[in-house]
N, C-alpha and C positions, 0 to 999 in steps of 0.2 A: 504494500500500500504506500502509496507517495503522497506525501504532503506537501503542498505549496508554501515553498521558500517565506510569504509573507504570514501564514498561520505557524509556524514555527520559533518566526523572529516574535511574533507575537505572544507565543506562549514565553519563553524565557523572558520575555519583558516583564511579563507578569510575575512570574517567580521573583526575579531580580526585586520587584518592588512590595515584595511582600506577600505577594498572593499564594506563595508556597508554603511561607512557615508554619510552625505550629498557632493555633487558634490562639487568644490573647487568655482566654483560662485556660490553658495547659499550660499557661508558665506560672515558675515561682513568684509568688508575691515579691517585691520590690521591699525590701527594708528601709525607711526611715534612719538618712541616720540621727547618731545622738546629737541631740541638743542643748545648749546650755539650762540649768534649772531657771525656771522663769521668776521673775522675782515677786516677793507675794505680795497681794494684791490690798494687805490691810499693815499699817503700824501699828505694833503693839504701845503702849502708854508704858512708860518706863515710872516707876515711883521713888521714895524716898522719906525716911524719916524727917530730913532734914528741912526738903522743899516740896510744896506741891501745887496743882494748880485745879480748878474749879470751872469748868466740866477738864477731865484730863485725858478724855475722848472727844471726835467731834464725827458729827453723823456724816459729815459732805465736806467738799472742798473747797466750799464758801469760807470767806474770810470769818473768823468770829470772836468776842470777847470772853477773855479768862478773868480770874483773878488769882494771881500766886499769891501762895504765904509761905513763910519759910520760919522757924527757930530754927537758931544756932544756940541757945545759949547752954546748951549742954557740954559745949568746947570752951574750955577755962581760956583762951587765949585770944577768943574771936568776941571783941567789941565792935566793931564794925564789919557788914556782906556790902558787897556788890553783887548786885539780880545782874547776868549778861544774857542775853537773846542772841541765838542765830538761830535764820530763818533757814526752812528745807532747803538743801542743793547749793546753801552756801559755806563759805569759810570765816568769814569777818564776823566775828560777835560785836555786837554794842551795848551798852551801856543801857538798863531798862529803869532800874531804881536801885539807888544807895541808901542807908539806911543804919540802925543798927541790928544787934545780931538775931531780933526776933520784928517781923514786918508783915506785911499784905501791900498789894498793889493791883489795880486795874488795869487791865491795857486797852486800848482800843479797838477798833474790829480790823486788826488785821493778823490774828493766829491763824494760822493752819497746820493740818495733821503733819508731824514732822520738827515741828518749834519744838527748839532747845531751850530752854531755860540751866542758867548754868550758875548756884551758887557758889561766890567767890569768898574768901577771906580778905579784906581790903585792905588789911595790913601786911600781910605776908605775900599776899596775890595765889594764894592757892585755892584750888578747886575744893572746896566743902562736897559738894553733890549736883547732883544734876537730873533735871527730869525731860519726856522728852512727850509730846501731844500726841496721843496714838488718835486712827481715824485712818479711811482710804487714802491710800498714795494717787498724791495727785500729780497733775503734769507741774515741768518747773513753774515758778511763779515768772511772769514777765521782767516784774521790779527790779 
């Protein structure tokens, strides 16, 4: 039996392009590779005898008002704290309220999940404690 030169080129074309392989379920499933762990989706609220803050959760990503309070006076050395704030996804604390060693303060509405709050000793400049606002991770702040 003879086949025409053009139904031949046509078959191996076919093949060539796929029309011969095995069907797309006879092959092994494709693995996934690994991927980094993804980062979780909630901050936990970090606490502290020393400092805290009121709510020290926040339900969303909206800016919102706390209020810290902090005793030190339980440290025979610490007459005077520094309250220092840094905001999420940065590095520069500032300066929130000074004080002495047992305080409260309001902030305004701009905490979100992630705010550090970081009690200082203002005489020696060391870290007393530190709390940190749990709540959704949210995207960076613009500011």
């Amino acid at each position: 039996m003879r086949y025409p030169l053009k139904t031949i080129a046509a078959f191996a074309l076919a093949c060539a392009l796929g029309g011969c392989g095995p069907a797309p379920s006879d092959l092994p499933p494709v693995q996934e590779a690994a991927s980094a762990p993804a980062e979780p989706e909630v901050i936990e609220a970090t606490t502290s005898d020393l400092i805290s803050s009121t709510p020290s959760s926040l339900p969303n990503c909206d800016r919102a008002i706390t209020t810290v309070s902090w005793d030190a006076r339980g440290n025979d050395d610490v007459t005077q704290v520094n309250v220092m704030v840094r905001s999420p996804g940065k590095i520069k604390e500032v300066l929130f309220s000074k004080s002495g060693a047992t305080g409260q303060a309001r902030t305004d509405e701009w905490v979100r999940p992630g705010t550090m709050f970081v009690l200082r000793n203002a005489d020696g400049n060391v870290d007393l404690a530190s709390i940190i606002i749990g709540g959704p991770r949210c995207d960076p702040d613009p500011q």
